[in-house]
TIVEX-70766 format. One record per residue (C-alpha): x, y, z; residue number from 1. Coordinates in steps of 0.02 Angstrom, whole numbers, plus 50000, padded with zeros to 5 digits. Each point is the difference from the previous one (the first is absolute). Example, Ala and Ser with C-alpha at 12.3 -4.5 7.8 and 13.67 -1.06 7.14 Angstrom:
# TIVEX-70766
50615_49775_50390_1 .
50069_50172_49967_2 .
# end
This chain:
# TIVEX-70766
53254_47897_49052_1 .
49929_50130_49888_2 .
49852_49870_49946_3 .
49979_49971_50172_4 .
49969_50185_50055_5 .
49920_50045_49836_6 .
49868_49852_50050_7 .
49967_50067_50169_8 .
49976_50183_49958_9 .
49846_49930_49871_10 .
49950_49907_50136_11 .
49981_50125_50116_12 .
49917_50098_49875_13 .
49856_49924_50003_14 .
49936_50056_50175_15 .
49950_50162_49926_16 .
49819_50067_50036_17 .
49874_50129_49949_18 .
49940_50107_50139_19 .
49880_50150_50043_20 .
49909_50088_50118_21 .
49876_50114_50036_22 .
49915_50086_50150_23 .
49810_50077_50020_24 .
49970_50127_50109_25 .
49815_50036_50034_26 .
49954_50175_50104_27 .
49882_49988_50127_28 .
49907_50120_50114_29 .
49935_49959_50164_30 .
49852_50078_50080_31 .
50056_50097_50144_32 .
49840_50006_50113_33 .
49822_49981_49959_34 .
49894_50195_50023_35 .
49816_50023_50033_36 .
49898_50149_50045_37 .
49821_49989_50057_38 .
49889_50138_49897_39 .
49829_50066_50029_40 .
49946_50120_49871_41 .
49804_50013_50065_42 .
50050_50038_50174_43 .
49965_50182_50067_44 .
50143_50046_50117_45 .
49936_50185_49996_46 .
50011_50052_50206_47 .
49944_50183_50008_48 .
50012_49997_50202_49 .
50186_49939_49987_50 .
49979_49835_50140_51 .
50068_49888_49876_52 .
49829_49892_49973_53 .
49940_50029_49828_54 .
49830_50090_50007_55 .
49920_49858_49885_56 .
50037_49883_50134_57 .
49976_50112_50163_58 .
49832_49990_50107_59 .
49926_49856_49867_60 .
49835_49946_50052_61 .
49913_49827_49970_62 .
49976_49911_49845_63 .
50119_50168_49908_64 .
50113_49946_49866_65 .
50172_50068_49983_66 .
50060_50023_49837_67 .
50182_49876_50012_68 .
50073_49895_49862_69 .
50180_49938_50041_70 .
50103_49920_49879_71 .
50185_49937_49996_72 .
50121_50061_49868_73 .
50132_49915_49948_74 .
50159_50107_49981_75 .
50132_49843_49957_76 .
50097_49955_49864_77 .
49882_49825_50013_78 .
49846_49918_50003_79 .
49931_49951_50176_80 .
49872_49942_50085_81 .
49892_50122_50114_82 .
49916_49969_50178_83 .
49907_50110_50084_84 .
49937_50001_50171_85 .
49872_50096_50089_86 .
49982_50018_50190_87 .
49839_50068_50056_88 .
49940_50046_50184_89 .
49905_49839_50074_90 .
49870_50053_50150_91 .
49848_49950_50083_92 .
49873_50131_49959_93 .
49823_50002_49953_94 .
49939_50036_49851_95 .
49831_50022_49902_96 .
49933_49901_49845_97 .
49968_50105_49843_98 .
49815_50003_50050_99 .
50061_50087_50179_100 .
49969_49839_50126_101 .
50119_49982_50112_102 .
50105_49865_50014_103 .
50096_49929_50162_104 .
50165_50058_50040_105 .
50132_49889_49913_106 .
50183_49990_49958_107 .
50007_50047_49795_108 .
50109_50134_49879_109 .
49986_50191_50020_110 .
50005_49995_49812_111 .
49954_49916_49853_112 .
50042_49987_49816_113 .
49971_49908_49845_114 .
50164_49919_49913_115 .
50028_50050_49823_116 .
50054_49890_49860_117 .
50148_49936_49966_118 .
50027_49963_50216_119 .
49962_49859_50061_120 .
49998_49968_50191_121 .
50087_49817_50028_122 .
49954_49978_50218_123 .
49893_50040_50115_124 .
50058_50169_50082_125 .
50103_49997_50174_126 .
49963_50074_50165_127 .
50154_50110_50031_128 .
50061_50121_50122_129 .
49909_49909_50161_130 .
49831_49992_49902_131 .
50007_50198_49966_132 .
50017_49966_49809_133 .
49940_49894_49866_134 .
50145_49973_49889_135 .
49935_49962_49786_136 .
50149_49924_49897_137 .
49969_50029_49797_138 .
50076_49924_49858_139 .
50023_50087_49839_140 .
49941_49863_49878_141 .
50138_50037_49849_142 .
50173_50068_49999_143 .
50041_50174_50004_144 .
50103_50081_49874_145 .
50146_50116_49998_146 .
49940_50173_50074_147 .
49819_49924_49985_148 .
49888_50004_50125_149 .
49818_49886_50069_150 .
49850_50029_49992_151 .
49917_50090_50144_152 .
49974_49895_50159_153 .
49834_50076_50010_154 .
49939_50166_49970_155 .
49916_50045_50159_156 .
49974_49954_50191_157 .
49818_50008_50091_158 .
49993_50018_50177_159 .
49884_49885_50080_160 .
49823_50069_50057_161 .
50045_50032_50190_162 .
49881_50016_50118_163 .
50024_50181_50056_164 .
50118_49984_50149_165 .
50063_49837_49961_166 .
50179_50052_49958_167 .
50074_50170_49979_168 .
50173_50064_49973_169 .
50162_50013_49890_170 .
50037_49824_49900_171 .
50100_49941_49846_172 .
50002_49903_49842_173 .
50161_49928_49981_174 .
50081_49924_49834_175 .
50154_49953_49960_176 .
50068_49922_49822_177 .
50107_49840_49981_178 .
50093_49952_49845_179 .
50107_49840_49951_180 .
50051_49969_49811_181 .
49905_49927_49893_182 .
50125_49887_49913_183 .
50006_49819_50081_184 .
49813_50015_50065_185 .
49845_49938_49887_186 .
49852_50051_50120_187 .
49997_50156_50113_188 .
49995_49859_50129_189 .
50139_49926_49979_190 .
50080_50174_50014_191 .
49924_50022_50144_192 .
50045_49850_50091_193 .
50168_50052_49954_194 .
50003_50161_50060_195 .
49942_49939_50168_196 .
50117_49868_50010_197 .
50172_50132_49966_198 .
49910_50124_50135_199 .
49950_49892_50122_200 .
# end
């Protein structure tokens, strides 16, 4: 009997194992919200008769250029992609050539600009707001770093040469800046088309 329970206990002793274990725990943060600002550091907003229209831009007469140079700033804590777009009064006016002939009455932009580097401008601009508008869409053509910001969108607007009665009155430049991370996307397309497709 003692052989017998003597054998068992060494028997049982040999379902003995080595063991261990460890855990990993890796912090993470998690970006919160993505921050832009839209800056323009040329642009006059001096108003010395207090009506809330800058006096670079008040009373401008044809073919003046306006001093305006918006850029986007990135204030995140990442990368992103930047879009701009630009909505610009659309009318049917007439307008001179730069030698002074006239020219027919058509539909065409109040304003005009010429697009800096580092934009590029991916489709043909849209008739918004009823026809009232011509809306631009630009593409920043490389990420933009923490608390970075573009380049200038342009650095100035020219108002057509009107034919003196053609159009008169209070108007507006509108831009607004559009950001999406940059991580995922290879081509300011792409972000793009994904930015469009989440606010559609």
């Amino acid at each position: 009997m003692a052989f017998a329970a003597l054998l068992l206990l060494s028997v049982g002793g040999l379902w003995a194992y080595f063991t261990d274990s460890q855990s990993v725990s890796n912090a993470f943060t998690v970006v919160k919200y993505l921050k832009i600002s839209i800056e323009e550091p040329a642009w006059d907003t001096t108003d010395t008769d207090g009506d809330g229209i800058p006096d670079a831009s008040q009373n401008v007469t044809p073919t003046k250029e306006v001093a305006k140079d918006p850029q986007i700033k990135n204030e995140s804590d990442t990368a992103v992609w930047m879009i701009a777009q630009v909505k610009v009064p659309y009318v049917t006016v007439a307008t001179a050539t730069d030698e002074g002939a006239r020219q027919e009455e058509a539909p065409q932009q109040l304003f005009e600009w010429v697009l800096e580097e580092g934009w590029i401008e991916p489709e043909e601009p849209q008739l918004v707001d009823d026809g009232a508008a011509m809306l631009h869409t630009y593409l920043a053509t490389q990420p933009v770093g923490v608390h970075k910001s573009t380049p200038p969108l342009f650095t100035k607007v020219r108002l057509i040469n009107l034919i003196e009665g053609s159009f008169s009155g209070p108007c507006s430049i509108d831009i607004t800046g559009c950001a999406i991370q940059a991580a995922g996307f290879e081509t300011p397309e792409a972000a793009w088309s994904a930015y469009q497709t989440q606010n559609a």
